[in-house]
Phi, psi and omega in degrees: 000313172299352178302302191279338140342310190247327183270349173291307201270341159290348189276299178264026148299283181322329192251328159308324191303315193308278192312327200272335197259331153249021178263329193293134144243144210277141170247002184226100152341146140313140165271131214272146186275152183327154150251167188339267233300345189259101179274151167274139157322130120329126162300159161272162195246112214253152159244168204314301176312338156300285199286351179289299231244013190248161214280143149272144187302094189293149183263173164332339185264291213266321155322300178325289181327298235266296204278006177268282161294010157269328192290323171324276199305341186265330179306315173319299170329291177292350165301290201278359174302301188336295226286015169276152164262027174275348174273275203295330180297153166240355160297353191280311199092001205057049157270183176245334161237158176286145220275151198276147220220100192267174175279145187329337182277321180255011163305166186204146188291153171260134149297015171264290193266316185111351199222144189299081151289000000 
């Protein structure tokens, strides 16, 4: 009788611990531990004038804008590059000025263009 006395409630201590240890399961991974070697920064202690005169951090919307209007000015830019006539002429050759036009004998290959003026 003292048998069972002593040896039922660890036993059945023992068969709840089991059953209870396997219905829980971790649903989150471990997290791997920091490592050592990566110290946190120190702030630096900015003076009043730092902090009056420093730039702000643009959001996203107004980068987009900065990069709208630079493509504006090259687009422009290239517009008016076009309308000169070293772009627009076709006698140029895509010279900036137009190539002097020799008698047959004194033509010379042009390295620009490619073709004997």
């Amino acid at each position: 009788m003292s048998f069972l006395k002593y040896v039922l409630p660890v036993f059945l201590t023992g068969y709840c611990v089991v059953a209870h240890s396997q219905s829980t399961r971790d649903v989150e991974a471990p997290k791997p531990p920091q490592a050592q070697y990566q110290a946190m920064k120190k702030e630096k202690k900015a003076n009043v004038f730092a902090k009056v005169f420093r730039k702000k951090e643009k959001t996203e919307v107004q980068q987009f804008r900065e990069r709208v209007s630079e493509n504006l000015r090259k687009r422009y830019k290239e517009e008016r590059q076009a309308d000169k006539p070293q772009y627009n002429n076709p006698t140029y050759f895509g010279h900036k000025k137009p190539p002097k036009k020799r008698p047959l004998n004194k033509r010379k290959m042009c390295k620009e263009c490619g073709i004997k003026h």
